[in-house]
C-alpha positions in Angstrom: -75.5 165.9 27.9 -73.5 169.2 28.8 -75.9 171.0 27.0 -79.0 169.6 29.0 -77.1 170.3 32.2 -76.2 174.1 31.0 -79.9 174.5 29.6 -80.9 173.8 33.4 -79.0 175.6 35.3 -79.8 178.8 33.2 -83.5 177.3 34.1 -82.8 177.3 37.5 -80.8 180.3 38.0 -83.8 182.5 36.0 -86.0 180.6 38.3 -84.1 181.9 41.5 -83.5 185.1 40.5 -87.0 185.4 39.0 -88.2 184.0 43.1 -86.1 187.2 44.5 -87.6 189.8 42.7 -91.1 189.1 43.9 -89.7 188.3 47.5 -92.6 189.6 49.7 -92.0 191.5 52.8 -94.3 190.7 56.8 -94.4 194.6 58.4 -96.2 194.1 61.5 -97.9 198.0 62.5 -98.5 197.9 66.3 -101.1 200.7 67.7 -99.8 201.1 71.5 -102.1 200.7 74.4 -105.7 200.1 73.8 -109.1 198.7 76.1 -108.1 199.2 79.5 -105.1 200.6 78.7 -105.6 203.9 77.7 -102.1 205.3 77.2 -101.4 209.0 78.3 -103.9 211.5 78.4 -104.3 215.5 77.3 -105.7 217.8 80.0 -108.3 218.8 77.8 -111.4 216.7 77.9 -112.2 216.9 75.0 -109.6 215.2 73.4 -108.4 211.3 72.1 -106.8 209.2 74.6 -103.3 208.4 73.5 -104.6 204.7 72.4 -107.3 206.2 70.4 -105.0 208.4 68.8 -102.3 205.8 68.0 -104.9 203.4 66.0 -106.2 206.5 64.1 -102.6 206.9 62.5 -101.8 203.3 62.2 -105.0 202.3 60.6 -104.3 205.2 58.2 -100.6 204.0 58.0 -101.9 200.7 56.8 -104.3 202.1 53.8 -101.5 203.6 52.7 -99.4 200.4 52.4 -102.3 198.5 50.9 -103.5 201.6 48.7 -99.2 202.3 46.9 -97.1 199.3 47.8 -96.9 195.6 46.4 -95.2 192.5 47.8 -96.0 193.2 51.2 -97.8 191.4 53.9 -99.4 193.7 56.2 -100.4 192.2 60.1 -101.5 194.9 63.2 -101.0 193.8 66.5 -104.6 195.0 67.2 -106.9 196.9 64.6 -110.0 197.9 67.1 -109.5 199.3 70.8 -108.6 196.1 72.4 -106.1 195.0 75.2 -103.7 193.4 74.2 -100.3 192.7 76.2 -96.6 193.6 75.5 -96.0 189.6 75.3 -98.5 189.2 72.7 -97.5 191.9 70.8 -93.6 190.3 70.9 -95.2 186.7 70.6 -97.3 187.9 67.0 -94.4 189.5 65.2 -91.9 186.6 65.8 -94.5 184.3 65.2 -94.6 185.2 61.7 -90.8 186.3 61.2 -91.8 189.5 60.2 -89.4 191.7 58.5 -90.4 195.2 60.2 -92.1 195.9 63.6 -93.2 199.6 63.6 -94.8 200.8 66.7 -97.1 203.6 67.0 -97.4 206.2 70.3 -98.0 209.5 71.4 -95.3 211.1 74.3 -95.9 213.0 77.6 -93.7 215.0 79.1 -92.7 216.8 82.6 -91.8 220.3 81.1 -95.5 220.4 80.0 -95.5 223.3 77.0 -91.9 223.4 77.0 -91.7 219.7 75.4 -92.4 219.1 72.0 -91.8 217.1 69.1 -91.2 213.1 67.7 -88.8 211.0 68.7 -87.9 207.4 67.3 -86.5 204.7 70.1 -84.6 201.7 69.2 -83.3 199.1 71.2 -79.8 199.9 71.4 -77.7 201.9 68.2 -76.1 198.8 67.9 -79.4 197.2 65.8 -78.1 198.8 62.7 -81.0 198.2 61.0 -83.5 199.2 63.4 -81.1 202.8 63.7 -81.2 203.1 60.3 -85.2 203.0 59.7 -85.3 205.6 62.8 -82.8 208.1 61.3 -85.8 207.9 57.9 -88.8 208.2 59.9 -86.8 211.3 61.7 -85.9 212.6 58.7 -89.6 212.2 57.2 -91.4 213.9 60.4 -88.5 216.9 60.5 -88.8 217.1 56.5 -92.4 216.3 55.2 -94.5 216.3 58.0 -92.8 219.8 59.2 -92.4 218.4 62.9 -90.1 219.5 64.9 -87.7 216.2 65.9 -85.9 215.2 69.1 -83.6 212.6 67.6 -83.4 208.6 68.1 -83.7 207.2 71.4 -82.1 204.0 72.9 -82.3 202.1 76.1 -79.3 204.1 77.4 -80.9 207.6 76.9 -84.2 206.4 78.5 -82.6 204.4 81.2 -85.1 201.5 80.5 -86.1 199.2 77.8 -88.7 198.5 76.1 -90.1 195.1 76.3 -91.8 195.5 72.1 -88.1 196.5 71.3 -85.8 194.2 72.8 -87.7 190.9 72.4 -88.6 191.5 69.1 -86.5 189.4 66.5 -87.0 191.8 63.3 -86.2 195.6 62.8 -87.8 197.3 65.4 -88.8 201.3 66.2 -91.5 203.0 68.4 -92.0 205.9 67.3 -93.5 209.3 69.6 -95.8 210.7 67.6 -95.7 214.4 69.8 -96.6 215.3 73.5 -99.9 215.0 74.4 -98.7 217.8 77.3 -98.1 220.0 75.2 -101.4 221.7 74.4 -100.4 223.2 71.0 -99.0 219.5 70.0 -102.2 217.7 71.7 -104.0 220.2 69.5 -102.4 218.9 66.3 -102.6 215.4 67.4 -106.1 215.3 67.7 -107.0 216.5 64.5 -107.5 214.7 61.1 -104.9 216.8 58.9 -102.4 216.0 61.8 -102.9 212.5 62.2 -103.3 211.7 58.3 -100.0 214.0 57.5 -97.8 212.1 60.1 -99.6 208.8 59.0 -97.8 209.9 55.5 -94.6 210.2 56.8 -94.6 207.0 58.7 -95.5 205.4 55.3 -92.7 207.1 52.7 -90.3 206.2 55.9 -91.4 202.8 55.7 -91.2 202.6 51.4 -88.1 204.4 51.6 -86.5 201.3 53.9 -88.1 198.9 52.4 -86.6 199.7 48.7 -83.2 199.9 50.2 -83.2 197.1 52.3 -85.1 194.9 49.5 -83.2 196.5 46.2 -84.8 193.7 44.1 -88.2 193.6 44.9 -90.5 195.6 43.5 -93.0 197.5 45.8 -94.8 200.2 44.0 -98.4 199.1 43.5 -99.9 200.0 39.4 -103.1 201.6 40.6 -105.7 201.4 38.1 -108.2 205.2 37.8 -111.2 206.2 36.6 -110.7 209.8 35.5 -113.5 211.8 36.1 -114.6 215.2 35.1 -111.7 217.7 35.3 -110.8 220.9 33.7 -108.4 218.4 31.5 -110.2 215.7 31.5 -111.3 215.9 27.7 -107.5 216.6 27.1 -106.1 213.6 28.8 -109.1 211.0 29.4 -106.1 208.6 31.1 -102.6 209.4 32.1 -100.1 208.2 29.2 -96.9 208.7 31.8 -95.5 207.0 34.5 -95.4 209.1 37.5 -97.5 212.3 38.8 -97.7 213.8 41.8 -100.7 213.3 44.5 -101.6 216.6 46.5 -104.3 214.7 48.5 -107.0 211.7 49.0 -110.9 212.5 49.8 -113.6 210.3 50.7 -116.0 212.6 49.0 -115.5 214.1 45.6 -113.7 217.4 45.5 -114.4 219.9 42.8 -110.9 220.7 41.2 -112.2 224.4 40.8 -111.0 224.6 45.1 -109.6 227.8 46.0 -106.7 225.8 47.2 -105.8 224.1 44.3 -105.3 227.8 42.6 -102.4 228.4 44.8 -100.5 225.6 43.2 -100.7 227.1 40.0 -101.2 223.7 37.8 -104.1 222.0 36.2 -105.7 219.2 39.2 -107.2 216.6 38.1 -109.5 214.3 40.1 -109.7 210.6 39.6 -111.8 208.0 41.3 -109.5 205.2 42.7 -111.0 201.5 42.1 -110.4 200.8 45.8 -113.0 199.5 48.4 -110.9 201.9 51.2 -112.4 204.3 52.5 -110.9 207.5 50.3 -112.5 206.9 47.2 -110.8 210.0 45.3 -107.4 211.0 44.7 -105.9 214.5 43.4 -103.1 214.5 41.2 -100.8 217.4 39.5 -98.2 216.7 36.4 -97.6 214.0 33.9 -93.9 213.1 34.4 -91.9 210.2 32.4 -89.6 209.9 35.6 -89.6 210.4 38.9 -86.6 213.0 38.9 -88.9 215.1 36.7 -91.4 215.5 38.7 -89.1 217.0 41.6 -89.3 220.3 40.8 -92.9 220.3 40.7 -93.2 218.2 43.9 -91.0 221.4 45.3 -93.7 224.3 44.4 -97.0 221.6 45.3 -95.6 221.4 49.2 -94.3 225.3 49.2 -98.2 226.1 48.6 -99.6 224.4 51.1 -99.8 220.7 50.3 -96.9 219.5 52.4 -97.9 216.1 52.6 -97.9 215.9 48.1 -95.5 212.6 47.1 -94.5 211.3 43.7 -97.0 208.2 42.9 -96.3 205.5 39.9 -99.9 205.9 37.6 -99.1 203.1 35.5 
């Protein structure tokens, strides 16, 4: 009889722990303003409206989660340019108990050129958690995305709250993308290198808190490659390591002869990812057993020119 009951609680424990490895995690990615809405504007005509601009970089933020990470059940408050109200936006993410609300937006600004950079609000610094994943995204936009960063905001330091922020039940940022009255920032902002390289560092911000506030669940996504022809690609027909290091994604093949690639000084080799997303080709450099070995690698890939290069699991 003791043996039966020992025999199930090993069952059971196993069974438990086995449950809170695979725990998965709600992020809910909210695009600011949108339809009527149309968030601030640049003086030059030519350019996004902040709404448009703000679902560019959250729809990219999201093919990044569903491209690298696992366990994670991705929602967006809207996904075309729609109007949708503060309430609903609250009323969605507690809906669902999400874990994370992440809100996307671009900043204006009264000292016009003179104002520049991201900033990351939270509710108040005593939401630890919310604080926390705002002091990563800072780090990621002063760090990786080269941006230059104003700090972490709260409701005392804007003298107002914001409604997404304080009714929201989860951990909760907004984040400022850059002023869009600043006309070398609205420049940057309005391009497809700018919005795809902050895009980035939203994401490894996001992975980065998610793997510390979730120790046991695994989110790094196995993604299974093609390799196609490379100046190595009769070498190594499929990677035999772990980790390697991706410079960039294309929606159109690449040839890995590009003048950039020569600045990096290693062999590229192109793969063709088995994804129905939109970037159908990825670039990667090394063949590393660990992540640490990779580092130094990573280093001399963002020195020449690829800042937005990360460390990606290939098997």
């Amino acid at each position: 009889m003791k043996k039966n009951l020992y025999a199930s609680f090993i069952f059971l424990s196993l069974t438990f722990f086995s449950f809170s490895q695979t725990k998965k995690v709600t992020i809910v990615l909210d695009a600011g303003h949108g339809g009527k809405d149309t968030g601030h504007l640049s003086e030059n005509k030519n350019h996004l409206a902040e709404k448009e601009i703000n679902l560019a970089i959250t729809s990219k933020v999201g093919e990044y989660i569903q491209q690298y990470l696992t366990n994670v059940n991705l929602v967006y408050t809207r996904n075309t340019d729609e109007t949708v109200s503060l309430d609903d936006r609250v009323s969605k993410a507690n809906a669902i108990k999400a874990d994370c609300f992440i809100s996307i937006h671009c900043n204006d600004g009264n000292g016009r050129n003179l104002v520049h950079g991201t900033e990351c609000h939270v509710n108040t610094m005593d939401s630890k958690k919310s604080v926390e994943l705002a002091q990563i995204m800072e780090k990621e936009f002063s760090t990786k995305a080269g941006r230059h960063s104003r700090g972490i905001k709260d409701s005392e330091d804007r003298e107002h709250t914001l409604q997404v922020l304080k009714y929201t039940n989860m951990t909760s940022v907004l984040l400022e993308c850059g002023f869009l009255t600043n006309e070398r920032e609205a420049n940057y902002l309005n391009t497809k290198t700018g919005q795809e390289i902050l895009a980035s560092a939203i994401f490894r911000g996001i992975r980065t808190y998610l793997q510390k506030e979730f120790p046991t669940t695994n989110f790094v996504k196995t993604i299974p490659t093609v390799v196609t022809n490379s100046p190595i690609a009769s070498v190594k027909s499929t990677l035999k390591s772990t980790f390697a290091i991706q410079i960039m994604s294309t929606k159109e093949p690449l040839s890995t002869d590009n003048q950039a690639f020569k600045k990096i000084g290693e062999p590229v080799i192109r793969q063709k990812l088995a994804t129905t997303g939109a970037y159908k080709y990825r670039y990667i450099v090394g063949n590393f057993t660990t992540k640490d070995a990779g580092m130094a690698i990573l280093e001399k890939v963002q020195q020449n020119g690829f800042k937005d290069a990360i460390i990606i699991q290939t098997e």
